[in-house]
N, C-alpha and C positions, 0 to 999 in steps of 0.2 A: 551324078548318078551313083558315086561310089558312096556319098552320104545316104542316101535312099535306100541301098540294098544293104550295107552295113543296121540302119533305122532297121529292117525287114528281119534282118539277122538275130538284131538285140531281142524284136519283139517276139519274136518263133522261140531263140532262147528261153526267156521268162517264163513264156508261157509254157511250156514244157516243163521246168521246174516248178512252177505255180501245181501245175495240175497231177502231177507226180505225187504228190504229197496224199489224192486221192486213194493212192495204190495202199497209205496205210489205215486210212478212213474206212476201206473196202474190205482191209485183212480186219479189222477192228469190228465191223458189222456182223462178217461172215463168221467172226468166231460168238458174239451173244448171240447169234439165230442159231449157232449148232447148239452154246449151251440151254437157249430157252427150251431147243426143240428137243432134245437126248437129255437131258439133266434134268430137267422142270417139269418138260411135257405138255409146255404150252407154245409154239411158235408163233410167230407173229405174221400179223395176215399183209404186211409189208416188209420183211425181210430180204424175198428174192426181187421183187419188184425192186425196190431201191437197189439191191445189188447192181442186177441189168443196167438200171440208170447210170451210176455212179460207173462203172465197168465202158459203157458207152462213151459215156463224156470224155474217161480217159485215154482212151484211144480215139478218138477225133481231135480231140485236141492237145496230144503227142503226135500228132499225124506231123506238123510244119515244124517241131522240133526232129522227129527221126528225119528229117528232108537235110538241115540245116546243117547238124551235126552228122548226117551219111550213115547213119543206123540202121536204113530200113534194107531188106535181103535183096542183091542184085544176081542174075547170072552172068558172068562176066569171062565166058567160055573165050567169045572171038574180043571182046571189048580190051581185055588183058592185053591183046596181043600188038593192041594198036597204039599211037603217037596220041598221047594228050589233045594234040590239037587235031588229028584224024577223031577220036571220042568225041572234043565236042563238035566240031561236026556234025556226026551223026545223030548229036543229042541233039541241036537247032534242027536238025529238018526232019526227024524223027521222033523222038525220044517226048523232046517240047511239047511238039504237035500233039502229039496223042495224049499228052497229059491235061493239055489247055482247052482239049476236047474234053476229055471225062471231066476234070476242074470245072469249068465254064457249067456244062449240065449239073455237076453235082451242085454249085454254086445255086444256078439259076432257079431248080428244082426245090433246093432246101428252103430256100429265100418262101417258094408257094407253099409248103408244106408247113413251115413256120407260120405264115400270116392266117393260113388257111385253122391251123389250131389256135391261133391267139382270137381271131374273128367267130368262131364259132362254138372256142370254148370245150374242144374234144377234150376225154379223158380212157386211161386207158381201159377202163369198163370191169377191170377186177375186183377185190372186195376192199380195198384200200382205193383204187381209184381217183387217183392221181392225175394231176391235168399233164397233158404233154407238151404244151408250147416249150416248157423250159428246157425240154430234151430237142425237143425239136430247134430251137432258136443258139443251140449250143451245136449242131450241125450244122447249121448254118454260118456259125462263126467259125467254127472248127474249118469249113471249106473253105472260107475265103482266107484266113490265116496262109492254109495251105495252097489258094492259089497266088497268093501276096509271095511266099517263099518258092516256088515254082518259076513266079517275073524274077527274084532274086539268080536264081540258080539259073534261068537263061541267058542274062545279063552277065553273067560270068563266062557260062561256055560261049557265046560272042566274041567277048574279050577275050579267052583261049582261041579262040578258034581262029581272030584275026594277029593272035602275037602280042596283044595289048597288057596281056597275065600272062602268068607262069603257074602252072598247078601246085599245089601247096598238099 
């Protein structure tokens, strides 16, 4: 098991630094669409459109990397207060649950909404007009990374939770 979720680790890793590199793809775009549009006078009729896309994809798929490496904003008012293994605890019959709820839907949902736009072809209707599946089939990946790291991160608080770990 501890090969599986370390495999889970590496890949949330990666792909986190993979898609990171959009963040300077996006600063690089948004600065020729301010010069085309304030310098030139011509913008381009896919500028912001790609943006959103490219803005999108990054943050779905840093979702399983902020999970991994514990980046993403917790309130941790009563959680601070407790024994590691009282946390995860709380994280198996709590915390998990509700995750593996929203995960599982978001999962399930993306999976129809991707097939749904590869099958029929949707695009996003603007003057550039852009097909969606590839936004869409990047939520879908971006979900299940993040619930692949979610089985990770339970798998752990178990092992705290029975004594099996030691929090790190």
């Amino acid at each position: 098991m501890e090969k599986l979720v370390s495999a889970i680790d590496h890949i949330s890793e990666c792909q986190g630094k993979i898609f990171s590199v959009l963040l300077l793809v996006v600063t690089l775009q948004v600065c020729y669409e301010v010069l085309r549009r304030y310098f030139f006078g011509s913008p381009t009729i896919w500028g912001l459109e790609l943006t959103e896309f490219l803005c999108a994809i990054m943050y779905i798929m840093g979702g399983a990397y902020a999970s991994v490496t514990d980046a993403h904003i917790k309130v941790d008012v009563f959680s601070s207060l407790w024994s590691p293994k009282t946390r995860a605890l709380i994280d198996v019959f709590v915390t998990d649950v509700v995750f593996f709820l929203f995960c599982g839907v978001l999962v399930w949902q993306s999976a129809v909404w991707a097939w749904e736009a590869i099958a029929s072809g949707i695009t996003t209707g603007s003057m550039w007009d852009p097909p969606v599946w590839p936004a869409r089939g990047i939520l879908f990946l971006g979900s299940v990374t993040l619930f692949l790291q979610g089985f990770a991160k339970f798998v752990r608080d178990i092992q705290v939770a029975l004594g099996k770990r030691s929090v790190t």
